[in-house]
C-alpha positions as CSV (number, residue, x, y, z in Angstrom):
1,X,0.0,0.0,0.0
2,X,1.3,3.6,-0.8
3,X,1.3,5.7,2.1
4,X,0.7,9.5,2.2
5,X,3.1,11.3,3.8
6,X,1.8,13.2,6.9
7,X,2.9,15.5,9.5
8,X,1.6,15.9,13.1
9,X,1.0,19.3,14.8
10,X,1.1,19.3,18.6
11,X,1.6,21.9,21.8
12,X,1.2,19.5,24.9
13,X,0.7,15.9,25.8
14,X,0.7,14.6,22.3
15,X,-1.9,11.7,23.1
16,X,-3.5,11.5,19.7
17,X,0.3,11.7,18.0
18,X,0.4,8.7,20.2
19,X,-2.4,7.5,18.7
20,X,-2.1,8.3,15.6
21,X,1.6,6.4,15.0
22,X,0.3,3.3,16.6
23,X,-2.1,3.4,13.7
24,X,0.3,4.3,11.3
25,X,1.8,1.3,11.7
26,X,-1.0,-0.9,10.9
27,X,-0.4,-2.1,7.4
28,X,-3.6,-0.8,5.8
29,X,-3.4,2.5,7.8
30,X,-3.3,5.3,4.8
31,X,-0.7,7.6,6.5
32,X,2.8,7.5,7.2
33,X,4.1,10.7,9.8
34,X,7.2,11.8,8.9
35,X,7.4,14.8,10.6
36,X,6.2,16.1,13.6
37,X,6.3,20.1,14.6
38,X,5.6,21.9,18.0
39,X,5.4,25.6,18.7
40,X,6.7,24.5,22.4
41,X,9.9,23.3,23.3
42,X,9.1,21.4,26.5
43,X,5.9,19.5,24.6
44,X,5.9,16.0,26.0
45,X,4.5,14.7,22.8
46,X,7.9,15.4,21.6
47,X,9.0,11.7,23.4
48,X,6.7,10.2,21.3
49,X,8.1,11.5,17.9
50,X,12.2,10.6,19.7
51,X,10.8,7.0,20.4
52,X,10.1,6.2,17.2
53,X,12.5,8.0,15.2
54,X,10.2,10.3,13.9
55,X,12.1,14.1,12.6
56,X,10.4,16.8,14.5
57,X,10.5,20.5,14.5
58,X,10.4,23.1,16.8
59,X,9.3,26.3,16.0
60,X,9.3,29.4,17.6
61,X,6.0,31.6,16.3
62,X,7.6,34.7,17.7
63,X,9.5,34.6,14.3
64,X,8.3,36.6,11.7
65,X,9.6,33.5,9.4
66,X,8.5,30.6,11.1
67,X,5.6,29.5,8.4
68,X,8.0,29.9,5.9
69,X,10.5,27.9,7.8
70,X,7.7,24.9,8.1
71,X,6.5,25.3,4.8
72,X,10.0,24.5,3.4
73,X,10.3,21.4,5.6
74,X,7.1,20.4,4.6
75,X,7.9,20.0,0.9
76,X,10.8,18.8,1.6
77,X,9.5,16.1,3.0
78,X,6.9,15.8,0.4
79,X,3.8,16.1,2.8
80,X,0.1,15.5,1.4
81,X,-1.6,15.8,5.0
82,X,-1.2,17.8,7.7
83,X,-2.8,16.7,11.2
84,X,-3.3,19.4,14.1
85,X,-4.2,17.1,17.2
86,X,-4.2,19.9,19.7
87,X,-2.0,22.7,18.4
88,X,-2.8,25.5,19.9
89,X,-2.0,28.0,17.4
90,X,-3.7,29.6,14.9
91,X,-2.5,29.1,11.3
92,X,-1.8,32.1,9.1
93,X,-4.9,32.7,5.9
94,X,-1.6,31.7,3.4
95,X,-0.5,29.3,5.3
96,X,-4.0,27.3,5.6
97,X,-4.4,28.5,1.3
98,X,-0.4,26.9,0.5
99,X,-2.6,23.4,2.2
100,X,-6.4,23.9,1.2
101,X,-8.4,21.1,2.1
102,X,-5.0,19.1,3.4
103,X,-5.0,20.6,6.6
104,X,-7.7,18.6,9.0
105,X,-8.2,19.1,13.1
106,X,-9.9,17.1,15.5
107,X,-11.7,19.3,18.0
108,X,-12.7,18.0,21.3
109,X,-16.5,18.8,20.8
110,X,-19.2,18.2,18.7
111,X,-18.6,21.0,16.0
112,X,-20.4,23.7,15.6
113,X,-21.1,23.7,19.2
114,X,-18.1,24.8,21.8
115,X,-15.2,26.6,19.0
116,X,-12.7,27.0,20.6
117,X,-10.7,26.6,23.9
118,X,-12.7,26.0,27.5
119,X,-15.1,23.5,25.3
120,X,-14.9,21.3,28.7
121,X,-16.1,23.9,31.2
122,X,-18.7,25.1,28.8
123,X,-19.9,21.7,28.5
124,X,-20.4,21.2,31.8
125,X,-21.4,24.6,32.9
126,X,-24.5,24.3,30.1
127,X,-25.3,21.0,31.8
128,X,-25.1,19.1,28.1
129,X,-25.9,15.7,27.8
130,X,-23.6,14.6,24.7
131,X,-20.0,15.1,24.3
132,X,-17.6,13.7,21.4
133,X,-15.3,15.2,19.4
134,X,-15.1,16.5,15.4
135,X,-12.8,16.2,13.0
136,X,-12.5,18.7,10.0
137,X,-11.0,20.5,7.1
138,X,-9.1,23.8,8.9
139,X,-10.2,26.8,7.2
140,X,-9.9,30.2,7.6
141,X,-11.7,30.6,10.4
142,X,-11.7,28.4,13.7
143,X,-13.8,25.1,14.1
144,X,-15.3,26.3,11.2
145,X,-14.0,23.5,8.1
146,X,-16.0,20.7,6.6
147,X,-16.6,18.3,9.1
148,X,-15.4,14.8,8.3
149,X,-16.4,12.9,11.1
150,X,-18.0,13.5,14.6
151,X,-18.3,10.7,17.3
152,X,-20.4,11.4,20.4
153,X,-20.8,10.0,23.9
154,X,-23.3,10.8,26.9
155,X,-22.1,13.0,29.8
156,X,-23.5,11.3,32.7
157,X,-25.1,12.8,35.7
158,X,-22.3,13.3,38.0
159,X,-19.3,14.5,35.1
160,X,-16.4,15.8,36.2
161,X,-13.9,18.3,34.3
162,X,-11.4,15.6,34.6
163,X,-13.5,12.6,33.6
164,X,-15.2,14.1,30.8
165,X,-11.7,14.8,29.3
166,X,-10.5,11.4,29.8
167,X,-13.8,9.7,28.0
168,X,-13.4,12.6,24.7
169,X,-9.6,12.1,24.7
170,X,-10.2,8.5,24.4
171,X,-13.6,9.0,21.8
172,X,-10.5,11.1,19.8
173,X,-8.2,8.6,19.5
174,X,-10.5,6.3,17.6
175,X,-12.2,9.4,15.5
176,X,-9.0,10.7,14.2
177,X,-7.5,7.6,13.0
178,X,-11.0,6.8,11.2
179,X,-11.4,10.2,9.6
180,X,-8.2,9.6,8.1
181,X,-9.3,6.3,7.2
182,X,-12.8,7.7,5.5
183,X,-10.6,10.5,3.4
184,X,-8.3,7.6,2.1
185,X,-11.4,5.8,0.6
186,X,-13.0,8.8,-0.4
187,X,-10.0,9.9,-2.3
């Protein structure tokens, strides 16, 4: 099977990279990562990327250059797809047209509701009864792409900050690695 060459995004804990590379290396898996980038130094996702040998960048978006600087690695590395599984940075309007429709995100709510950080808190504070997570095209604006896939859950009576986290987190493992799955076939 021919792979297409992906890169990961991350800021923090890197639990769907995680994710995602154990399903990369499942045979009929569409995706290969072959680069991984953080805007944050300390990310531990990073250790997941140095365990399996995987190049990674970090960038520092205080400079002026650093899309430019990505966007060179990125062909270099001949990338088709670019994952954000929770980057928490805004991409630049030409950086998001240099990648249209190759850019996707997986949110941790059920798009349109809760853009956004705080999605959580607002959950809970609204006293919501389904949770899940989206995953979509990145566009211009934020949460705003195509949606490719959503996958729900119910929040149960007594849902804490922390629990409801754990149950999406674990709902977003699965989602992303089957919207990737669900663009192959389509494509």
């Amino acid at each position: 099977m021919v792979k297409v060459n992906s890169c990961v995004f991350i800021s923090g804990a890197g639990t769907n990279l995680k994710a995602l590379i154990g399903s990369s290396r499942n045979y009929n898996f569409p995706i290969q990562i072959k680069l991984v980038i953080s805007n944050k130094k300390n990310a531990p996702g990073l250790a997941f990327a140095k365990k399996y040998s995987i190049p990674f960048m970090i960038i520092n978006v205080k400079d002026s250059l650093f899309e430019v600087k990505i966007l060179n690695e990125i062909r270099k590395k001949n990338i088709n797809l670019i994952c954000l599984a929770g980057y928490m940075k805004v991409l630049s309007k030409t950086f998001i047209k240099n990648f249209k429709g190759k850019i996707i995100n997986i949110h941790p709510s059920l798009l349109p509701k809760y853009k956004g950080t705080n999605t959580f808190e607002r959950m809970l504070e609204n006293n919501e009864s389904l949770a899940g997570c989206t995953v979509h095209y990145v566009n211009e604006k934020l949460d705003s792409g195509k949606i490719i896939l959503r996958k729900s859950f119910q929040i149960s009576k007594n849902e804490t900050l922390k629990s409801l986290k754990i149950k999406t987190q674990k709902t977003e493992y699965k989602a992303f690695s089957e919207a990737i799955t669900k663009l192959h076939i389509k494509n």
